[in-house]
N, C-alpha and C positions, 0 to 999 in steps of 0.2 A: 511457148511462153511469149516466144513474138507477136504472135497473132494475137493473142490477147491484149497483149497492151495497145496494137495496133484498132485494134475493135474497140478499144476505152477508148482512145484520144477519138476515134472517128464519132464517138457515141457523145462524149463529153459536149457537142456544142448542142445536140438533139437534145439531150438534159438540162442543159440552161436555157434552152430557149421554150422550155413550157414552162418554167416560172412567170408567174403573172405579175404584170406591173401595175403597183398602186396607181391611182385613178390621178391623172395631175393636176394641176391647183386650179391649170386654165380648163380643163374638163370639169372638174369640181364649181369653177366661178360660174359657168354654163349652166349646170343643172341648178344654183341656187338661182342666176337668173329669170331659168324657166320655172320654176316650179320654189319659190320663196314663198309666195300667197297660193300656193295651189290649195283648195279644199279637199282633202282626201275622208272627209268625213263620212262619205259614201262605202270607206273599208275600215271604218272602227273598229277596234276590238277583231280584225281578221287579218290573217297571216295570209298572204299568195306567193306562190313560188313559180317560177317557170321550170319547168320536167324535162322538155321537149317535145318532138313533133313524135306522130306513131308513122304508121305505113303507108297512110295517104295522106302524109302532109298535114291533117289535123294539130292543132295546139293542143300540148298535154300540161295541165296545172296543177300544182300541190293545195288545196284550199282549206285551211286551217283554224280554229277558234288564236286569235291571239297568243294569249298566254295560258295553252291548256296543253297537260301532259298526254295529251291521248293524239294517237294517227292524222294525218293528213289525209280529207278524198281527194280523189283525184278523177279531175275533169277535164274533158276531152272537148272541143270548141273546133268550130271551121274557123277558118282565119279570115276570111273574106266579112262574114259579117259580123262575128264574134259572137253567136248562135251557142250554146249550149247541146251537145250532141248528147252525151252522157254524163252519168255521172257511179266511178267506180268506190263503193265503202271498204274493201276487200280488208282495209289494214285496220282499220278502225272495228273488225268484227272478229278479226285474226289478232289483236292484241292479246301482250299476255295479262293485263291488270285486264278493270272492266271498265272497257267505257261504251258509253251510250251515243249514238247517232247525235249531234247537236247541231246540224243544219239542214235545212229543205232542201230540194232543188231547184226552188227557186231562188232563195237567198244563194247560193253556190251560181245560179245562173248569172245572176245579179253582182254578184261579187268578181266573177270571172270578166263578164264584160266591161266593169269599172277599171280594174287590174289591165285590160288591156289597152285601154287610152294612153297608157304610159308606155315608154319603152325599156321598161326595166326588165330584170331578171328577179327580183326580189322588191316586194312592197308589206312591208304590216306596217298597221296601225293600232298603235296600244287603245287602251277603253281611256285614256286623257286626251288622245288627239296626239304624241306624239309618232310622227312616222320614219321608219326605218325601210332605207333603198340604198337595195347592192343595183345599179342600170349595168352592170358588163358579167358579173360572174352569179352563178348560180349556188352561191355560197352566204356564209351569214351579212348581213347589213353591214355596209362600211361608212354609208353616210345616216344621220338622225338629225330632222327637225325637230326641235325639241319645244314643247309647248311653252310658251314663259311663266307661267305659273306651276308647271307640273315639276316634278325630280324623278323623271328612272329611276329603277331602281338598277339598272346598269350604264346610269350614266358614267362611271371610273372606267368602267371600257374604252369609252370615247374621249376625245379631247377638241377642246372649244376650238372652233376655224373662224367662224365670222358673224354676226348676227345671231340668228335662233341655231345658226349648222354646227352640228361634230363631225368630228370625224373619228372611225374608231382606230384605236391606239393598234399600234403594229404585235403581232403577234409574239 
């Protein structure tokens, strides 16, 4: 029984230290500096995800219709010039509803290398122009520029920070 508890308390600080910490206000003021007038209109209506790298160091991306129910491909890039290597449909053919192929490879080429000028981990852009960027986790959108004329339809998620930016509400 001793050993176990001795195993918790050693384990207890390994556990708190992968919670992740909200993005701070002075990181937050940073990214709306850079990117307040940024044109992301080049990923309208497309969802990109960072995956990660494969075996040789290639960038692996989720590349997505916006707001559609069906699979991410996933696109494999050299990092160097941001080159379009391949491009995998596997989930999108192995769904269980039915969806159909809805991008090129070259729109997915095009989309990738857009996606990669930015140092995010997460970018969509709705078909208004509103855009959603997680820049540290590979998890849902924590910041949204929100167009001034447009309404999400998950704006309650988010909560107003400054200008066009939300930020989304704690979980």
């Amino acid at each position: 029984m001793k050993i176990k508890k001795l195993a918790l308390l050693f384990a207890l600080p390994l556990l708190f230290s992968c919670a992740k910490e909200p993005l701070s206000n002075d990181a937050i003021d940073a990214l709306i500096k850079k990117y307040d007038t940024e044109d992301f209109s080049s990923l309208k209506n497309v969802y990109v995800g960072y995956r990660g790298k494969d075996e040789t160091a290639n960038v692996m991306l989720m590349v997505a219709e916006f707001d559609i129910s069906c699979p991410p491909y996933i696109a494999t890039v050299y990092p160097e010039t941001k080159e379009l290597i391949k491009t995998d449909d596997h989930l999108i053919k192995d769904a269980e509803k039915e969806c159909k192929l809805y991008f090129k490879k070259e729109q997915i080429a095009r989309y990738s290398k857009a996606f990669l000028k930015y140092n995010f981990k997460v970018l969509g852009v709705d078909s208004d122009g509103n855009a959603y960027i997680n820049p540290t986790e590979q998890e849902l959108p924590n910041l949204l520029r929100k167009v001034p004329s447009a309404h999400p339809k998950d704006i309650d998620d988010f909560k107003h920070y400054r200008g066009n930016w939300y930020v989304r509400k704690a979980q």
